[in-house]
N, C-alpha and C positions, 0 to 999 in steps of 0.2 A: 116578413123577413126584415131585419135590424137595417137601418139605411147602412153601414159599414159593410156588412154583406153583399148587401147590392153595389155598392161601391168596388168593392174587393172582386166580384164577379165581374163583373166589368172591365175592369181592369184587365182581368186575365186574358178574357176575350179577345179584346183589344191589343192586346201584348200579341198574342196568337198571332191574330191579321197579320200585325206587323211583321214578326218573326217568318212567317210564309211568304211575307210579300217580296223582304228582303232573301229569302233563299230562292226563290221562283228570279226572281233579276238577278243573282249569281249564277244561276246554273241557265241560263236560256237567255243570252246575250241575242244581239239583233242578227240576223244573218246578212250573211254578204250576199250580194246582190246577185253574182254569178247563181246562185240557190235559189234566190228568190225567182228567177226568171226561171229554172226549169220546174219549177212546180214544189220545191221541198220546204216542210214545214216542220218545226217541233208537233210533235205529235203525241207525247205521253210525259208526264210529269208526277209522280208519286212525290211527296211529300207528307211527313209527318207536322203535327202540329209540339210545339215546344212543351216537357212533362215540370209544369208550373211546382206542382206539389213537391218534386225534388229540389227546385231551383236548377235544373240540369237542362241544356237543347236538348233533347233526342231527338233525332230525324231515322224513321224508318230509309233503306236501301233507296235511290233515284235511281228513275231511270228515264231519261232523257235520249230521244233516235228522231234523225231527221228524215224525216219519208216523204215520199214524192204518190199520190194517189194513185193508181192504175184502172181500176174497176172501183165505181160506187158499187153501195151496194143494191142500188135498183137494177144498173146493168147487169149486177152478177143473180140477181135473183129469172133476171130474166134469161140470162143464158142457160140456171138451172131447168127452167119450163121448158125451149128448146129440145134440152138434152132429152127429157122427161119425156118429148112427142117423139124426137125422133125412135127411142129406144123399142116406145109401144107399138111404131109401124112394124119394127123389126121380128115384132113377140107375139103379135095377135094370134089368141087363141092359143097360150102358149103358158104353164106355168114357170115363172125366174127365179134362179137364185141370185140373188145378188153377197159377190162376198168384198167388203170390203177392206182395203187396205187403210190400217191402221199405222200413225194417230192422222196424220193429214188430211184423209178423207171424214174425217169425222164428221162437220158441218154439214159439207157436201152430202153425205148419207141419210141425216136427218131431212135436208130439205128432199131429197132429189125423190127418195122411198115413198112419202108422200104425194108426190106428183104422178108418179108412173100409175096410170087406171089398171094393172094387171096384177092376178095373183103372185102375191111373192114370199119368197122363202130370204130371210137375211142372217149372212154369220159374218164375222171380220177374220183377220189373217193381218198379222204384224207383221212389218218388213221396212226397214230402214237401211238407206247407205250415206246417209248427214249425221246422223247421233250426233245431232250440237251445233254440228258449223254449215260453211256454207261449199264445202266442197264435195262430191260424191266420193265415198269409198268403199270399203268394204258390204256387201248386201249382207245383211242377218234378218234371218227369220224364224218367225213360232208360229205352229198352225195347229197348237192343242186347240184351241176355240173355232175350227172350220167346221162346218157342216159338214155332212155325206154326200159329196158332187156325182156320187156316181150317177148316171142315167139319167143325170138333168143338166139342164141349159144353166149355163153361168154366164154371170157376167161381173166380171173382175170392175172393182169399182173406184179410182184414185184419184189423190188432187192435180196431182203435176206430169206429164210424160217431158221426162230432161233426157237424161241419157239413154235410157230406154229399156235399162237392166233389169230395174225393179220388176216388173209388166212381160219381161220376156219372158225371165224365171216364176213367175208364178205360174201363167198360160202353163206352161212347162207341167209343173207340178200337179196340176186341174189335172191335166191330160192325163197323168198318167194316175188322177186316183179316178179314173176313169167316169169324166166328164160326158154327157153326150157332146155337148158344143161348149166350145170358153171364147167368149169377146170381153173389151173391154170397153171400158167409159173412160174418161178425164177432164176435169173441169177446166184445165189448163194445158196447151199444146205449146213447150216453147219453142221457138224459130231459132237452131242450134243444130250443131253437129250431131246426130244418135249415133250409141256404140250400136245398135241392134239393127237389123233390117224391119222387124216390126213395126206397125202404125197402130195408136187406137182407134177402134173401128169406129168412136163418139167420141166429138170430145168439144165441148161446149166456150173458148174462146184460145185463137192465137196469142202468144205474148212474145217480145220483144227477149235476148237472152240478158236479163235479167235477177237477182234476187229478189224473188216476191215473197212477203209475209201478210197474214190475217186468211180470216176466212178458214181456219181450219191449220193454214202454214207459218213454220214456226221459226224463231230464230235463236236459239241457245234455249231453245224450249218455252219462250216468249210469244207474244205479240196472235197467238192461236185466235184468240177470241175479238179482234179484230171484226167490226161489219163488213170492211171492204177488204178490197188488195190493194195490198200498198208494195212501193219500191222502197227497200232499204237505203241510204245514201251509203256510197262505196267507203266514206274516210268514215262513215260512224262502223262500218263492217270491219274497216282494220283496224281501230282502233279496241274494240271487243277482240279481235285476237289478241292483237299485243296485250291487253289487259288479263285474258288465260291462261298466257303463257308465263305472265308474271308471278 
C-alpha cells in the first residue's frame, strides 16, 4: 500500500477516536454526587463513528440512562435455580405445562425451562398493561400461541408480579379453558399495593417498588437484553416522557 494511503487511513482513524471521544464527553458529563452515592451510573452509550467518505458527522440515535444495579447477574441466576427446585418439589411425578407470558418473561423462560428436571410441555400467551411506559394500564391479550391446557397442570410463567392484574386474568382464563390446576411463578415480587387478592404461588426475589429494567424487562422497548436488573433513575424516566410527548 502507497505510504499516502497509509497516511490517509490513519488519519481517518484517528479523526474517529477523536470525534467519539469528543461526543462520549458531550453527552455523559460527570455526575453529581447525590448519584453517585446511591449507586447510579451511565450505563449504555451508542455512538456512531463520523462517515469520513461524505465529509459528514453521522451519529447513529444515543442513548444515554442513568441506572442504579439491583440484582447482578449471578444473584439473579441464582434466584432462577431456587425457583427451578422449588417448582420441582411441587410437580414430582407430575407432567408441566409451562405457559409463559410474553415479552418479559422471555429470559426467564429460557434459563428457568432448562433447570426444572421435570417433563414439560412450553407455549407463551402475550399480555401487557405498560405498552411503552412505565405506568400500568389497560391489560391486552392474545393467546392464538397457547397450548391446550385442558387436563394439565400449568404453570403461568412471568417476570414481575406489580399490580397483580396481569396473573389474576390469565389464572382466570387457564381456568376456564379448562386447566387441571394453574399456579404461577415470577422472578420478581414487588413490595407495593396489589390491585388483586392473589399471590404467586413462586416467586424467586422481593424488590423494593421501583422501576426495574434488563433481564428480559423493558423500558420504551429497550434495555430487555440487559445481564442484570437494574433501577431506572426517576429524572432519566421523566425526562423519556416529556421527550414522547413532544
Amino acid at each position: 500500500m502507497p505510504k499516502r494511503q497509509i497516511y490517509s487511513s490513519c488519519s481517518d482513524f484517528l479523526f474517529s477516536i477523536f470525534v467519539t471521544f469528543v461526543t462520549v464527553r458531550t453527552l455523559c458529563p460527570n455526575l453529581p454526587d447525590s448519584r453517585k452515592r446511591k449507586g447510579y451510573r451511565v450505563s449504555t452509550i451508542f455512538v456512531a463513528r463520523a462517515d469520513l467518505s461524505s465529509g459528514e458527522e453521522c451519529f447513529s440515535s444515543q442513548l444515554v440512562r442513568l441506572m442504579r444495579t439491583l440484582l447482578t447477574e449471578a444473584e439473579l441466576r441464582e434466584g432462577v435455580i431456587r425457583l427451578a427446585r422449588q417448582i420441582e418439589s411441587q410437580y414430582q411425578g407430575k407432567t408441566l405445562t409451562i405457559v409463559a407470558v410474553m415479552t418479559g418473561s422471555l429470559v426467564l423462560l429460557a434459563d428457568l425451562m432448562r433447570m426444572i428436571r421435570l417433563p414439560l410441555r412450553v407455549g407463551v400467551i402475550q399480555a401487557s398493561s405498560y405498552r411503552g411506559g412505565t405506568v400500568s394500564g389497560d391489560l391486552v391479550t392474545e393467546s392464538e400461541m397457547l397450548l391446550n391446557v385442558c387436563d394439565h397442570d400449568v404453570l403461568l410463567v412471568d417476570d414481575i408480579f406489580d399490580t397483580g392484574r396481569t396473573l389474576d386474568h390469565l389464572t382466570q382464563l387457564l381456568q376456564t379453558r379448562g386447566a387441571k390446576s394453574v399456579a404461577s411463578a415470577v422472578l420478581l415480587h414487588k413490595l407495593r399495593k396489589h390491585e388483586v387478592t392473589m399471590r404467586p404461588d413462586f416467586s424467586a426475589f422481593e424488590i423494593p417498588d421501583e422501576f426495574v429494567v434488563g433481564y428480559g424487562l423493558d423500558f420504551l422497548d429497550m434495555f430487555r437484553n440487559l445481564p442484570h436488573l437494574a433501577v431506572l433513575d426517576p429524572t432519566e424516566i421523566e425526562a423519556a416522557r416529556k421527550q414522547a410527548k413532544s
